[in-house]
N, C-alpha and C positions, 0 to 999 in steps of 0.2 A: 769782708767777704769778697772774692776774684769771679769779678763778674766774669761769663764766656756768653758766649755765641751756642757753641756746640761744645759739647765735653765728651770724648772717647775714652773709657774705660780698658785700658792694656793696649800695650805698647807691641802686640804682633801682625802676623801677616794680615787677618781681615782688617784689624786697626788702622792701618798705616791706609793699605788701599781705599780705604773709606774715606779717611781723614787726607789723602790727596785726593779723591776724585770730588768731595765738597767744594775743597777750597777752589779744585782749576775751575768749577761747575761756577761758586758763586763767591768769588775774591771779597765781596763784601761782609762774608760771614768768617768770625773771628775761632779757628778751629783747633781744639788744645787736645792731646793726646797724654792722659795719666799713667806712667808707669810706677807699677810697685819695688821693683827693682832698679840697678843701675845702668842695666842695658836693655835695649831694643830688640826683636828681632832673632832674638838665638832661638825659637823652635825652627825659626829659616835658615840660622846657620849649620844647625845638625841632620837638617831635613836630606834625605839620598843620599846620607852619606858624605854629608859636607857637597855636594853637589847641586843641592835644591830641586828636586822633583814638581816643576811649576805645577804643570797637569799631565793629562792623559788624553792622547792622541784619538779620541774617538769626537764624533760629532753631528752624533742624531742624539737629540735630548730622549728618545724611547730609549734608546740603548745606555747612552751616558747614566739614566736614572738605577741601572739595573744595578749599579755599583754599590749603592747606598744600603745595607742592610735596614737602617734606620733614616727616614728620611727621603723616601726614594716616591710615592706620592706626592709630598710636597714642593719637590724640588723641579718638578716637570714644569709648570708655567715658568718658574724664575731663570729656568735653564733655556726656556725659548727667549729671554730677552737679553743671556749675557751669560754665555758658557768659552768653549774652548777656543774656537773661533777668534773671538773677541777678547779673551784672554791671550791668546798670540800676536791678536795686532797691537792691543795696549803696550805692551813689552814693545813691542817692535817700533811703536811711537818715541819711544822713549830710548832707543838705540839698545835694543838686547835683543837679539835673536837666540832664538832657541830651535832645539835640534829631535825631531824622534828617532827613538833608539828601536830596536829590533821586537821588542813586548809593547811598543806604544806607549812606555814612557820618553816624557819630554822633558827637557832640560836645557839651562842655557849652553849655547856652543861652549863656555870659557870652561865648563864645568867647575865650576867655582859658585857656591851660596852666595860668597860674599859680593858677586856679580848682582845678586837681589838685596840684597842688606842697601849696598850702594845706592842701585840707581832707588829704590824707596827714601834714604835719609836724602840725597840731594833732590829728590821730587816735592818731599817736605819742605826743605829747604825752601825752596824757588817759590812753592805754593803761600809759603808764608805759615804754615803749621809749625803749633806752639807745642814741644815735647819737653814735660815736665818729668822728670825721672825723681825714683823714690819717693813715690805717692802711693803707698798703701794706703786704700779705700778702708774706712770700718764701718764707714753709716752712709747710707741713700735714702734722703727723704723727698717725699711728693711736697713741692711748693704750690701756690698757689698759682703760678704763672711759671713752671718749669721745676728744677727739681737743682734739690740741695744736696752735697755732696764732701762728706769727712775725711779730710785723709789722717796721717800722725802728724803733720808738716802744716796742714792749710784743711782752708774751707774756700768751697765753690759754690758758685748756681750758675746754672744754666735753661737755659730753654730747652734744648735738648739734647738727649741725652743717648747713646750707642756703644752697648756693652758688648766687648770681644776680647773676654776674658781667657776664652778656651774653657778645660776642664779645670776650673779652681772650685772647690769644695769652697770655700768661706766668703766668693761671692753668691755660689748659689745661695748661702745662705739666706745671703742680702737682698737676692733676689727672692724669698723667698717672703722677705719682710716686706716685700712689694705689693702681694697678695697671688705672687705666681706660682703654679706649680712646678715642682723639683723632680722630673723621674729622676728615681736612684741609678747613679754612677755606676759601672762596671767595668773592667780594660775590655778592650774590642779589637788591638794586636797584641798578639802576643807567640813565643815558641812554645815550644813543651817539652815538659821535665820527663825524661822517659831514662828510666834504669835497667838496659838489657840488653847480655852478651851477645846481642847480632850487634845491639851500635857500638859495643865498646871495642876502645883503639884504634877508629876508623873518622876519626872528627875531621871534617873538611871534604869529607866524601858524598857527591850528589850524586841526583839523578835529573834527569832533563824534565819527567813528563811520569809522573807518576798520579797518580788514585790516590786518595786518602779519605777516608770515612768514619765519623762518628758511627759508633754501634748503639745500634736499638736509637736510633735516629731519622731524619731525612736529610742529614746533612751532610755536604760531600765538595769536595774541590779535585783538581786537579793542575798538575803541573811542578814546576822545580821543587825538590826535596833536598835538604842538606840537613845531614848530622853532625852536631858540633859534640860538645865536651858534654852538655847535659841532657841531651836529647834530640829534639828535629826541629828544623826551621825553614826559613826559605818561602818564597810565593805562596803555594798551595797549601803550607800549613798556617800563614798568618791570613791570608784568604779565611781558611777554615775557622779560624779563632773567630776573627770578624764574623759571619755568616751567622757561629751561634755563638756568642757571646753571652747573653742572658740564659741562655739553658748550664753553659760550662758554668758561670757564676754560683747557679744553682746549685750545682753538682760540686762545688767548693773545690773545679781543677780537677776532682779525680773520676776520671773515666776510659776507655778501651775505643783502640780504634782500630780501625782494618788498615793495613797499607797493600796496596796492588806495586808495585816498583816499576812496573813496565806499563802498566794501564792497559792491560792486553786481557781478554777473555781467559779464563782456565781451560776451554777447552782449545784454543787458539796455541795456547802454552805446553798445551799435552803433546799438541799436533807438533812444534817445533822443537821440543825436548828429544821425541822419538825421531823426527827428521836428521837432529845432530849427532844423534849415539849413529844411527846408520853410517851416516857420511864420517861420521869420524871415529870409530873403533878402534883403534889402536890409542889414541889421545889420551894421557891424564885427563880425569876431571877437574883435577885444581887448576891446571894451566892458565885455562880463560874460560871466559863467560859464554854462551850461547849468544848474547847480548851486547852489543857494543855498549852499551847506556850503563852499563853493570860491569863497574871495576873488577879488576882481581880481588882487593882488599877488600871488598866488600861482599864478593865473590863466595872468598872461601868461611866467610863467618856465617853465609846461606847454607854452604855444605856442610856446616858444623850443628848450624841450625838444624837440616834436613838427616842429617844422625851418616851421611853420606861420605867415607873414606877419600880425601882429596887424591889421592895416590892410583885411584883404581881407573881401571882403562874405564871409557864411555859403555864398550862391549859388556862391563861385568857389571852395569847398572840392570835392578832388577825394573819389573811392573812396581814397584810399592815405592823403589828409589823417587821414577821419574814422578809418582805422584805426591810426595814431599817434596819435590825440588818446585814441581809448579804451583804447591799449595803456598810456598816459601816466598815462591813471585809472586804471586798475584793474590796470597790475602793473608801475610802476616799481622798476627793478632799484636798489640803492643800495651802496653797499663802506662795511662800518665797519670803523673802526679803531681800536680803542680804547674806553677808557668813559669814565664819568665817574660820580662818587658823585651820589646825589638830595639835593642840598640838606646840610645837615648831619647826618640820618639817614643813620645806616651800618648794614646788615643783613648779614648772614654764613649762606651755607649751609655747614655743619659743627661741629663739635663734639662731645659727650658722646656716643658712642652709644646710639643708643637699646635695643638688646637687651641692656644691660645696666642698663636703671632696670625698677623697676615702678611702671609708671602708677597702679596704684591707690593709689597712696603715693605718687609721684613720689622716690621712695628707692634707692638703690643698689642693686643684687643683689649685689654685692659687701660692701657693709659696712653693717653693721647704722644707723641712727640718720644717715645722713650721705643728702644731701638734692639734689636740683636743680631749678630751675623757672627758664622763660623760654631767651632764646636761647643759654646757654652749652650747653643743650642740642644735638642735631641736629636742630632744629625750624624752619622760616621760615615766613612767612606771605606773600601776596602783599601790594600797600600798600591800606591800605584801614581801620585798625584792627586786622588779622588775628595780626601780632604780638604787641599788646599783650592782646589776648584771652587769646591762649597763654599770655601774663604772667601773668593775672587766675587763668585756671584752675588754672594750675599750683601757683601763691604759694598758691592758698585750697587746692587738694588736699593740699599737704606742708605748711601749717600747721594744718588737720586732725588728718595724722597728728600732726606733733609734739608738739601741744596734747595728746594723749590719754595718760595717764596709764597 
């Protein structure tokens, strides 16, 4: 059996950050990182897009917390000792500056992931982290003096132990054989599967700043909307997914939402409908939008929507027209069915319960020495970097502890 020091469970973003801040923390402890597969690091390589979404440019831990659908009490102390701040200057020690973008996400200048893939494997390096690849885990047992560990390849003990697995089903298991509890797994981003002739043939077409609302709900977002091939995506729809994740699960995906397009009052919309027919009388209605934010092509599937002849002057719109055309802005009804994952990013709400870690340690309350940080937790974050922040705090809070002697 391969005696360790410390044994970290998955080979990603909170692993890595852990399993360097141990070693620079205390060179004396021998710190090994088990991966299941043959590579390190790829939720970081597809993360923004292949650009890597470090965090999010916000930096009051009241505000920072609001992001967390799940997790958002617990992460308030842990967020006072090691959030975005601190997560900019670690980067920055380490030669990577990173840049905020215009919604406050952040990113390294090079735009490039593999800008983080890097400087992580030669921090490892340097630090003296031991990364074993193709170690799928089957068995975790409680040792008498730390904890025993199966892969298909080998066996281990260690003292302790720091699982950042992310969302893997078959370690909750394991964890489960721990004596921990499992909330049940859900996705928490996702688009929606929507079938209907206002979006079709218009894929690729947004809006800046729209309204979106679960119906017979309290749940609501707002901002960027984009309709692709099978429905709507974008900010404020994957926001919305996140927010109520555990009710859509319910609902097995199939539910009604409201969309507002302009996020503007109905009566606001009445008032600038009748404003434009005046000013503009003589005008097609199909030519353009009242709306700068509101393509043509999007334009004229509202007037088709709206039962509204694209050809007919502004003058020949009746009362009954302008009040379809604003019912069309601001609370088209839509049926989804189904989802769809965001891109190759997979988020999970469930996992590790939270009342049974202490955040000031991100450590068991069940066993002494044994560890968790990032999303195998019950933690999500909306998109935005919010995840990976979790990652950061988490990794640096439980290799802290670990590191301390």
């Amino acid at each position: 059996m391969d005696h360790k020091d410390v044994i970290i469970i998955g080979g990603g973003a909170a692993g890595f950050f852990a399993a360097i801040n141990i070693a620079e923390s205390n060179p004396d402890l021998q710190v090994s990182i088990l991966e299941k597969s043959s590579k390190v690091l790829q939720k970081v390589k597809v993360s923004g897009g292949g650009r890597c979404n470090v965090t999010h440019a916000c930096f009051d831990p009241k505000d920072l917390v609001s992001y967390y659908p799940r997790g958002e009490k617990e992460l308030l102390g842990p967020f006072h000792s090691f959030m975005t701040g601190d997560t900019i200057e670690w980067f920055e020690k380490k030669g990577i500056e990173l840049k905020v973008e215009e919604d406050l996400r952040m990113f390294p200048v090079t735009n490039s992931s593999q800008t983080i893939i890097d400087c992580f494997q030669s921090s490892a390096e340097k630090a003296g982290v031991e990364i074993l690849l193709n170690q799928n885990v089957h068995h975790i047992k409680i040792a008498e003096k730390g904890f025993e560990i199966e892969t298909k390849t080998g066996r281990f003990r260690s003292e302790k132990l720091l699982i950042t697995t992310g969302g893997n089903s078959k370690m909750w298991e394991l964890i489960k054989g721990l004596n921990h509890t499992i909330v049940d797994p859900v996705p928490s981003l996702f688009t929606f599967k929507i079938k209907d002739e206002l979006l079709q043939n218009i894929p690729g077409i947004s809006v800046p700043n729209a309204l979106i609302s679960i119906k017979n709900s309290k749940y609501s977002a707002q901002g960027p909307v984009l309709v692709t091939h099978w429905g709507l995506s974008g900010p404020a729809v994957l926001k919305l997914s996140s927010l109520a994740a555990l009710e859509l699960a319910d609902k097995d995906y199939d539910f009604e939402i409201a969309l507002n397009w302009i996020n503007s009052t109905k009566e606001e919309t009445d008032e600038r409908l009748w404003q434009y027919k005046k000013q503009n009388p003589k005008k097609k209605v199909g030519i353009r939008s009242p709306y700068s934010e509101i393509s043509r092509r999007l334009w004229e599937n509202m007037l088709t929507r709206a039962h509204v002849d694209r050809d007919q002057n502004w003058s020949d719109l009746s009362k009954k027209h302008i009040e379809s055309l604003s019912l069309v802005l601001t609370e088209t009804s839509l049926s989804v069915k189904g989802k769809t994952t965001f891109k190759e990013e997979f988020v999970t709400a469930g996992g590790v319960d939270l009342k049974e870690i202490n955040f000031k340690r991100f450590e068991s309350r069940l066993h002494s020495n044994l560890y968790f940080a990032g999303e195998v937790l019950n933690i999500d974050g909306l998109t935005g970097g919010f995840n990976f922040q979790n990652a950061w705090t988490g990794g640096y809070i439980a290799a802290r502890a670990i590191s301390t002697i």
